[in-house]
Backbone as numpy.savetxt, mean C-alpha at the origin, in Angstrom:
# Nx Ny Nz CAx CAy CAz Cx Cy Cz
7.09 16.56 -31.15 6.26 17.76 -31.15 7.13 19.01 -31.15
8.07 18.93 -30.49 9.24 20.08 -30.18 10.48 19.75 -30.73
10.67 19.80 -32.28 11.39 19.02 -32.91 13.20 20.07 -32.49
13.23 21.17 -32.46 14.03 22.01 -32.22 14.26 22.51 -30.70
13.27 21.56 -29.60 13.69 21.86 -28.36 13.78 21.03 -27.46
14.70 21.47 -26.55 15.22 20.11 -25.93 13.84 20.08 -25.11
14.20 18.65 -24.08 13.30 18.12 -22.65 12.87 19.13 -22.22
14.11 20.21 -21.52 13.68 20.87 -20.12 13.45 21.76 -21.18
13.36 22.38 -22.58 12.68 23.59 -23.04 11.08 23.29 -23.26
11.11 22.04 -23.44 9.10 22.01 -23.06 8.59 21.94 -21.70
9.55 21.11 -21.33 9.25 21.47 -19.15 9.11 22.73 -19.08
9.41 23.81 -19.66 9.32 25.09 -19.12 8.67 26.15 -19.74
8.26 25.57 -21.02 6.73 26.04 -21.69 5.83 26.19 -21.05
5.80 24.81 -20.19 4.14 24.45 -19.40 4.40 25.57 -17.93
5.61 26.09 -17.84 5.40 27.25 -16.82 5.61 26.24 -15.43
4.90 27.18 -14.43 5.02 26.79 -13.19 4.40 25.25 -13.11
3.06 24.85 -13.59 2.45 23.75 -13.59 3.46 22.78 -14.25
4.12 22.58 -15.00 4.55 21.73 -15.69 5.51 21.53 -14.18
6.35 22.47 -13.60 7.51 22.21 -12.73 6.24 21.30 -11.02
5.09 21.95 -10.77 4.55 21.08 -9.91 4.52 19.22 -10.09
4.08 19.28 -11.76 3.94 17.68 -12.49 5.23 17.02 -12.25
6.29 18.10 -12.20 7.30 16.87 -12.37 7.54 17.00 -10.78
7.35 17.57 -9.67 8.25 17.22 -8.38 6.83 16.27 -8.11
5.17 16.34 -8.59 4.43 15.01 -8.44 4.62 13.77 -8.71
5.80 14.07 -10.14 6.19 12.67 -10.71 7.12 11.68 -9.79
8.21 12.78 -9.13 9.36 12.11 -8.63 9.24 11.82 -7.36
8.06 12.56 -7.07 7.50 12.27 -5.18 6.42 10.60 -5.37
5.24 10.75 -6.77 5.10 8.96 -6.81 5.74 8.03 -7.11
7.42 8.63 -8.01 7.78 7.40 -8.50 8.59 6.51 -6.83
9.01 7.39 -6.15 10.07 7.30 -5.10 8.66 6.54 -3.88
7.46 7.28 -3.97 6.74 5.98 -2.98 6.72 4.47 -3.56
5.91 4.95 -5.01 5.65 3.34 -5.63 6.87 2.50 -5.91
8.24 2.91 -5.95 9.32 1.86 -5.22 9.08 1.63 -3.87
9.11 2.62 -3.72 9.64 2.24 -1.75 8.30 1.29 -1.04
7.23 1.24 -1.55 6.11 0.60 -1.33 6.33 -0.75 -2.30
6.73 -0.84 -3.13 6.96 -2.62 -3.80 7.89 -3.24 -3.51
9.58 -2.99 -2.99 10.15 -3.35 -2.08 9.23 -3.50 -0.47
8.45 -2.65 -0.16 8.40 -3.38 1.21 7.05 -4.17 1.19
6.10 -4.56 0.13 5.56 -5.82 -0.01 6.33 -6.72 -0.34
7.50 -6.91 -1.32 8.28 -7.82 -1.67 8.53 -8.73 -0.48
8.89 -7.44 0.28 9.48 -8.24 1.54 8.86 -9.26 2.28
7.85 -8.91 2.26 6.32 -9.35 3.19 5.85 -10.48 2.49
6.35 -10.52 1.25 5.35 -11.59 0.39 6.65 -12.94 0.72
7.50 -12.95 0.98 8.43 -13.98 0.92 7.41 -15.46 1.26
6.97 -15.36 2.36 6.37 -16.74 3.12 4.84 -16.63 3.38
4.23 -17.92 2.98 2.69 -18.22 2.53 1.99 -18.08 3.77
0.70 -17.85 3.92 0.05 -18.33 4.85 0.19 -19.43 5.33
-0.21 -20.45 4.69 -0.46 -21.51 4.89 1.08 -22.49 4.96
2.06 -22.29 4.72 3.26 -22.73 5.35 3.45 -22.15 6.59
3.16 -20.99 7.09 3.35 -20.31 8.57 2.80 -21.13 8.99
1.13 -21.04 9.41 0.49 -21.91 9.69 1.00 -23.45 9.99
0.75 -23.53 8.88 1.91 -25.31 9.21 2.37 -25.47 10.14
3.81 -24.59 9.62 4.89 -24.97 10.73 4.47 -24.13 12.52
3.32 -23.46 12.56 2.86 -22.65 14.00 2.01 -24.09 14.51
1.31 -24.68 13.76 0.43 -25.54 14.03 1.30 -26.91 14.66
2.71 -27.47 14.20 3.44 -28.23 14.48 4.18 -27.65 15.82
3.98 -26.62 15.77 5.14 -26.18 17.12 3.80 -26.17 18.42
2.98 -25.94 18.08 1.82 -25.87 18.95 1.18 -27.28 19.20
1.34 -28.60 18.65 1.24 -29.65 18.75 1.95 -29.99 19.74
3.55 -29.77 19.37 4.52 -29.70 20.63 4.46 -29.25 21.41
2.98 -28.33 22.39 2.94 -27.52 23.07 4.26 -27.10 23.43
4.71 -25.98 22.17 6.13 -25.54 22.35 5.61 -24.42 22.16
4.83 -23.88 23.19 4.33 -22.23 23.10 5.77 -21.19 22.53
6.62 -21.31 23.13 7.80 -20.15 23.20 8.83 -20.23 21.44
8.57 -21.21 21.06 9.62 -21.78 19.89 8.27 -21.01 18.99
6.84 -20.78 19.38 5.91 -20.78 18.54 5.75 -19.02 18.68
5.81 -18.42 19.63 6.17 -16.70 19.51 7.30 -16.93 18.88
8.57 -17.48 18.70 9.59 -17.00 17.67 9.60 -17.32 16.12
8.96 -18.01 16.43 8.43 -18.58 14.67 7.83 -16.88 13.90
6.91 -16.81 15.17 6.25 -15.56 14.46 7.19 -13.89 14.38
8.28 -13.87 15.49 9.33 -13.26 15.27 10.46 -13.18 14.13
10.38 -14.31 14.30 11.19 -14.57 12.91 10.45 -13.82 11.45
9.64 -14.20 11.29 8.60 -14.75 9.91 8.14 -12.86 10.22
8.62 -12.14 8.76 8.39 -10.51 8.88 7.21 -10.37 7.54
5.91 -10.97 8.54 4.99 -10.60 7.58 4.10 -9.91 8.44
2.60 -8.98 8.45 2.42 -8.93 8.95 1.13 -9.94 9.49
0.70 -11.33 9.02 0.17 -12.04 9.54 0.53 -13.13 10.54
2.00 -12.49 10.16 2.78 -13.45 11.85 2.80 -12.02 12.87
2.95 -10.72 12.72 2.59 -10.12 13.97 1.48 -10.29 14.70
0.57 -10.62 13.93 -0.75 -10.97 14.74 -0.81 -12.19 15.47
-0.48 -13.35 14.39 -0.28 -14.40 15.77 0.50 -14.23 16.59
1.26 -13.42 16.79 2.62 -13.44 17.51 1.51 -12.28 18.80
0.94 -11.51 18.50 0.21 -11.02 19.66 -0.93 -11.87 20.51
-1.51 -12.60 19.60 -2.39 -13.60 19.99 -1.83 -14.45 21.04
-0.22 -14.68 20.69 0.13 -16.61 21.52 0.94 -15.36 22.85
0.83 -14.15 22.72 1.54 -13.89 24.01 0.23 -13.49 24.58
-0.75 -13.08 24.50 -2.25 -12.60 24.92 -3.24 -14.33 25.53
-2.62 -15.13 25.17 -3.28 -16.35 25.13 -3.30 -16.78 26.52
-2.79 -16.21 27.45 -2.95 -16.36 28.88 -4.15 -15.82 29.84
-4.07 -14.92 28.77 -5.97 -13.69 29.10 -6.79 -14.01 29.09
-6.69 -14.68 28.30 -8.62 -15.47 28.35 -8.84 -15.16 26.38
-9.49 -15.62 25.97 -9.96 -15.89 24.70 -10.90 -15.08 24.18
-11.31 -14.14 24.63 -12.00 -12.86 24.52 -10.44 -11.86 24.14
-9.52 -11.48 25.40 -9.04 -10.94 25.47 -7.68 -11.29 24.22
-7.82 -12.37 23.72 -6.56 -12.59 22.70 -7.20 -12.44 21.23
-8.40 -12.36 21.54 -9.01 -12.06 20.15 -9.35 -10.61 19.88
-9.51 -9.89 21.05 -9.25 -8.06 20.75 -7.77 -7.75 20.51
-6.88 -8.45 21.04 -5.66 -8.09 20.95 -4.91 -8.44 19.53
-5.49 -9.26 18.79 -5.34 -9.90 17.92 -5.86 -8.73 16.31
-7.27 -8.33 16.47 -8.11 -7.65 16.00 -6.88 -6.04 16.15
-6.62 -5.51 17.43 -5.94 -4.25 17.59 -4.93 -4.67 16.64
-4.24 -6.01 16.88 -2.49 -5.69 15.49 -2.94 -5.90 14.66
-4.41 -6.28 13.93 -4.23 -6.05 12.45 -4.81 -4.70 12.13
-5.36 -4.00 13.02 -5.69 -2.17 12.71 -4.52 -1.59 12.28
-3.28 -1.93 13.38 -1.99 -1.61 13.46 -1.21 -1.91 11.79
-0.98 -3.03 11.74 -0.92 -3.73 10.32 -0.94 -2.80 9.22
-2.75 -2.65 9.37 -3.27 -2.40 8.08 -2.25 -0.74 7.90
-2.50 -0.04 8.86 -2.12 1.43 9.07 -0.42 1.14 8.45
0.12 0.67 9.44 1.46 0.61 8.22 1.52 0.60 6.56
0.52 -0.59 6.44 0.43 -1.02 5.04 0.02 -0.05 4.06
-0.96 0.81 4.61 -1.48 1.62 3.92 -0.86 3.34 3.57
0.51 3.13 4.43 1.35 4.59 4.48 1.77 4.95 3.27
1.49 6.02 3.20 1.63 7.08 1.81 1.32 6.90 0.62
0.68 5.31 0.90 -0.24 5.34 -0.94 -1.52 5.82 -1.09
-2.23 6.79 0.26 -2.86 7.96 0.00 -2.41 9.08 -1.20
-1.14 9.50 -0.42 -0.04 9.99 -1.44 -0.31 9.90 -2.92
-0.22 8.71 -3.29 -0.15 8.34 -4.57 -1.27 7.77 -5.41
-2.27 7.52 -4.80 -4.02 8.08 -5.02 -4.30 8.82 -5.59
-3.62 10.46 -4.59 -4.02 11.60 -4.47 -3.39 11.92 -5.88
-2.09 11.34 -6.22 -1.13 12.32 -7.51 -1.88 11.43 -8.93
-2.22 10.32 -8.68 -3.07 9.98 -9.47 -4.34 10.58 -9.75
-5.08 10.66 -9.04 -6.47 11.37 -9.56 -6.29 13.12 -9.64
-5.33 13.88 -9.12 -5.19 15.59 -9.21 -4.22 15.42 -10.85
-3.29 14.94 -10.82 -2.53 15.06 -11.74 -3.16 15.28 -13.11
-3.77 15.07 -13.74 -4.59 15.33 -14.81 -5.46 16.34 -15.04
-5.99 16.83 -13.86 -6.78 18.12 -13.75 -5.68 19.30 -13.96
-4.59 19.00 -12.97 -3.24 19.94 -12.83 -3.17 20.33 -14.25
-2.76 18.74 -15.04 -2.41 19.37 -16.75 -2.93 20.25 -17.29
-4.40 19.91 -17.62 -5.52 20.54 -17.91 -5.80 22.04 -16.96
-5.35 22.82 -16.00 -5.15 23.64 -15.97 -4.33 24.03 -16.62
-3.01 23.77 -16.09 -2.04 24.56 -17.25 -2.51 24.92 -18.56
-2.79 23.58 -19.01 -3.08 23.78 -20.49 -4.36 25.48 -20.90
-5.16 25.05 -19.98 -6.31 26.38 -20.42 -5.32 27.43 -19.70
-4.69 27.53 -18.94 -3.40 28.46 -18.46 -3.18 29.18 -19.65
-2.36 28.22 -20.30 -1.52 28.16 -21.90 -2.18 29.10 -22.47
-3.15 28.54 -22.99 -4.22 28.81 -24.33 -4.56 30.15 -24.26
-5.53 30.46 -22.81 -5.12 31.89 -22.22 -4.52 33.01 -22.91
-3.17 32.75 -22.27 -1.97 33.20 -22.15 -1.77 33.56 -23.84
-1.68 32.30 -24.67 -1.63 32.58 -26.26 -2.13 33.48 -26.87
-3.59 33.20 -26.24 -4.90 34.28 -27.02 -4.46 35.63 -26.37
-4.38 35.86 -25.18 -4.08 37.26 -24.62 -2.12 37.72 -25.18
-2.16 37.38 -25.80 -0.38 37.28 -26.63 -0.86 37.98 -27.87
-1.77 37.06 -28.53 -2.35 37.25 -30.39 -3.10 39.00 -30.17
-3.61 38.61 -29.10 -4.56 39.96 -28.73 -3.66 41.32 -28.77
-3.05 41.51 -27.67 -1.91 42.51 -27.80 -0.95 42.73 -29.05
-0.55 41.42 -29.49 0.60 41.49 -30.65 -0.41 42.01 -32.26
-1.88 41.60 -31.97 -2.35 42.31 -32.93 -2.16 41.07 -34.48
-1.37 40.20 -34.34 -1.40 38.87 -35.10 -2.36 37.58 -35.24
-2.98 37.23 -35.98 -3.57 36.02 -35.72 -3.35 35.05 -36.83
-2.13 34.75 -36.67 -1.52 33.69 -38.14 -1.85 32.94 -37.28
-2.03 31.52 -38.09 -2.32 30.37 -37.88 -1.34 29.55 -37.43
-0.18 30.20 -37.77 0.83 29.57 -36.98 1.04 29.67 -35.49
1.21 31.04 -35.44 0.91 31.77 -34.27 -0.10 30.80 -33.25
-0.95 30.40 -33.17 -2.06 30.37 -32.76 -2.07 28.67 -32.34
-1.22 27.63 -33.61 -0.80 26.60 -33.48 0.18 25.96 -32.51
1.40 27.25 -32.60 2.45 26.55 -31.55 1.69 27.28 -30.34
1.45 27.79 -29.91 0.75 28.10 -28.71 0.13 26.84 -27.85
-0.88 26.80 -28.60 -1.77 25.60 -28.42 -1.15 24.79 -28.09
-0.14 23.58 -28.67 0.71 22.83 -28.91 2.11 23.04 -27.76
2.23 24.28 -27.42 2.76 24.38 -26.24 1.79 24.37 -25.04
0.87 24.63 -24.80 -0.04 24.59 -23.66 -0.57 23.23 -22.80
-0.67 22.35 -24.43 -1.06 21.03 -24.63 0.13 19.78 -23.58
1.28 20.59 -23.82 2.28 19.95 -23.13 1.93 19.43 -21.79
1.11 20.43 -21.16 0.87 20.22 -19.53 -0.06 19.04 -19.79
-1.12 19.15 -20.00 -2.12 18.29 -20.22 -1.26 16.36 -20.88
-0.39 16.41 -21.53 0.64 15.19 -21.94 0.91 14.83 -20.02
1.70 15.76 -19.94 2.44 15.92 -18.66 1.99 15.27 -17.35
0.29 15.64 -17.53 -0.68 15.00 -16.42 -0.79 13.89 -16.57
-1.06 13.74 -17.85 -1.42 11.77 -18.56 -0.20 11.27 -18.13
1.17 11.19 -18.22 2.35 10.85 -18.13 2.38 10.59 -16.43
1.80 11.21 -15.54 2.00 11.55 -14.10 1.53 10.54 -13.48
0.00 11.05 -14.24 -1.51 10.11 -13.25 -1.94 8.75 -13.89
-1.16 7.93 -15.59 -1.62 6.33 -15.55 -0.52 5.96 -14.73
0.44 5.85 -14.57 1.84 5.12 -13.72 1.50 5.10 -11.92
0.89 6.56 -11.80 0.47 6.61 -10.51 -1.43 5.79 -10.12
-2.08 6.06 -10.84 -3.27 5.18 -10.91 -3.46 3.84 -11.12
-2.28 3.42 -11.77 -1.97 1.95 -11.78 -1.14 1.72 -10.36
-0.21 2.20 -9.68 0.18 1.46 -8.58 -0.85 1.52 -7.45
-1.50 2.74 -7.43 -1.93 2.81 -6.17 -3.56 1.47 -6.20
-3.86 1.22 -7.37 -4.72 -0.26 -7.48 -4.27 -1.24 -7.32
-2.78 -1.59 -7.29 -1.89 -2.38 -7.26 -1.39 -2.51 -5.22
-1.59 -1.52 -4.87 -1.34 -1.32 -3.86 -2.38 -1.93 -3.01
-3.98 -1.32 -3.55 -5.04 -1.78 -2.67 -5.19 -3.25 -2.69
-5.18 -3.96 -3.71 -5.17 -5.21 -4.05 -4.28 -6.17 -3.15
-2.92 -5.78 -2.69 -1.78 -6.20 -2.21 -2.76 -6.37 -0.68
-2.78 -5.23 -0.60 -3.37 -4.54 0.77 -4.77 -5.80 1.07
-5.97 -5.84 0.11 -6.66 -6.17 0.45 -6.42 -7.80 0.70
-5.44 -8.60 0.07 -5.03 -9.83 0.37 -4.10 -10.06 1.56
-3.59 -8.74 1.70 -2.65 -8.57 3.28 -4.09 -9.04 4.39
-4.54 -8.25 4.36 -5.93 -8.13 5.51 -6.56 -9.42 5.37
-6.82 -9.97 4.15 -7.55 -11.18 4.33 -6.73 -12.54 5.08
-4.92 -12.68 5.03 -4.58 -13.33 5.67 -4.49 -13.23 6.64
-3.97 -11.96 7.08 -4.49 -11.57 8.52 -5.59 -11.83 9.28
-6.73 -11.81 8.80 -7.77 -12.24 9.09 -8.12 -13.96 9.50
-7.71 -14.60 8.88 -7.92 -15.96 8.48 -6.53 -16.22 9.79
-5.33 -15.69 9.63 -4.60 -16.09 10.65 -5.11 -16.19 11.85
-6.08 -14.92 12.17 -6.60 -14.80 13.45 -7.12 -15.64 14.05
-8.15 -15.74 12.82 -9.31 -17.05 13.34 -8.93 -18.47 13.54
-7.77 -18.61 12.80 -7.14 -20.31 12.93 -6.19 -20.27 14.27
-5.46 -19.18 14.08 -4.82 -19.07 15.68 -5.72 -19.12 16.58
-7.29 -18.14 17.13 -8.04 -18.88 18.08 -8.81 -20.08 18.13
-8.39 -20.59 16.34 -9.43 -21.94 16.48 -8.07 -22.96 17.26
-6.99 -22.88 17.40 -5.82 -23.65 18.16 -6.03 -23.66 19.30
-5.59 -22.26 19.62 -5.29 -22.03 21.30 -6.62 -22.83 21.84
-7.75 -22.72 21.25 -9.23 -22.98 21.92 -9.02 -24.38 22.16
-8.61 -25.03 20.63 -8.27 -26.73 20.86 -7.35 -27.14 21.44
-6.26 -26.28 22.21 -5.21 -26.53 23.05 -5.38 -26.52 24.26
-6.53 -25.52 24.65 -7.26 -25.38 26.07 -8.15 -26.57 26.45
-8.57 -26.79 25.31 -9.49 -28.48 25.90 -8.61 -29.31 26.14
-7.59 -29.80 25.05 -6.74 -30.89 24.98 -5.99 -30.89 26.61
-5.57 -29.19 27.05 -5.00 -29.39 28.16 -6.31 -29.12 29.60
-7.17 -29.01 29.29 -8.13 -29.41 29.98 -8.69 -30.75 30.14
-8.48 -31.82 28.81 -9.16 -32.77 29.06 -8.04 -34.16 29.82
-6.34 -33.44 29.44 -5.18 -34.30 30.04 -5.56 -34.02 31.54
-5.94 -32.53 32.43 -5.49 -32.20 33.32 -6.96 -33.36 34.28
-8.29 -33.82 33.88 -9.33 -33.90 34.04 -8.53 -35.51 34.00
-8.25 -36.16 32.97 -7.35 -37.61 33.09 -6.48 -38.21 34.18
-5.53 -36.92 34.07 -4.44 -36.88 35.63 -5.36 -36.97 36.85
-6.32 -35.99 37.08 -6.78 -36.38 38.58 -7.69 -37.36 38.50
-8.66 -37.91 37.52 -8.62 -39.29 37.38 -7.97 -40.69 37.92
-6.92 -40.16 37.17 -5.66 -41.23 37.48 -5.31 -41.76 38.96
-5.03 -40.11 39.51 -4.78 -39.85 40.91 -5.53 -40.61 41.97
-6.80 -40.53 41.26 -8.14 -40.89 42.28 -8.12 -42.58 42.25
-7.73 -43.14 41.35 -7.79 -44.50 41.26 -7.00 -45.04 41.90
């Protein structure tokens, strides 16, 4: 389009707006890394292998090997069991609010600053589209004073104004695609979380009988 001008001479066509688009650009590109590295991280190990191996250590009524499992394991559906098996002394009411509070906690991490990038997604395009009628403006009140109305005139104007409006499209699909990418992540984060919860109190519950129904055997025993 700007066959005779460099990058930063159309960055600076679009004026002040064009310079907002780009510190929007480099403020979503720097979350939507820093947010897919730290799901990466999180995604390493399955539900259902945690599980497993929590369910085998809890067989072993190896309560303590079974909080480090969940120490170990940096997802956040092992912080929750990991609040649950230290709460599990409270009573079963009380390990299931406590359980419920770390995935509020959870989610709130999970969800840091891809507000952010929501936000640069859905403004970013309007932004352009100001500039651009900015532009156009600006052109017509140019032709007006200069007393010219060649068609040329009137063309690169346009065509410079238009830049911002590129600028927004360029900003807000890259940013509107992660931050769906984000919720999605997010909304399968919460659902294991969830499901962890409930299988962790469906344990402890079957661990409380099992050691209710040994302790009910022993004085049995005793009595005979």
């Amino acid at each position: 389009m700007f066959k005779n001008d460099s990058l930063w001479q159309a960055v600076l066509s679009g004026g002040f707006v064009m310079l907002v688009l780009v510190l929007c650009s480099i403020l979503s590109i720097a979350i939507i890394l820093e947010k897919v590295l730290y799901f990466y991280r999180r995604s390493r190990v399955s539900r259902a292998a945690f599980m497993q191996a929590l369910q085998e250590q809890l067989g072993k009524e190896d309560l303590k090997k079974a909080i480090m499992l969940c120490q170990e394991t940096q997802m956040p559906f092992a912080a929750v069991v990991g609040v649950g098996l230290n709460s599990s002394h409270s009573g079963e009411k009380e390990t299931t609010e406590a359980m419920e509070r770390q995935i509020v906690i959870e989610i709130s991490d999970l969800e840091r600053r891809t507000s952010i990038v929501g936000t640069i997604g859905s403004t970013a395009v309007y932004i352009g589209l100001f500039g651009t009628v900015w532009g156009i403006i600006g052109t017509f009140q140019d032709i007006y004073q200069a007393g010219s109305s060649g068609i040329s005139v009137v063309i690169h104007g346009i065509s410079e104004a238009l830049v911002c409006t590129a600028a927004g499209l360029f900003v807000a699909i890259p940013a509107i695609i992660a931050y769906n990418y984000f919720i999605k992540r997010i909304n399968g984060f919460v659902t294991d979380m969830e499901l962890c919860a409930s299988e962790t109190s469906s344990l402890l519950k079957g661990k409380k009988k099992l050691d209710e129904k040994n302790l009910q055997d022993t004085r049995s025993h005793r009595r005979n």
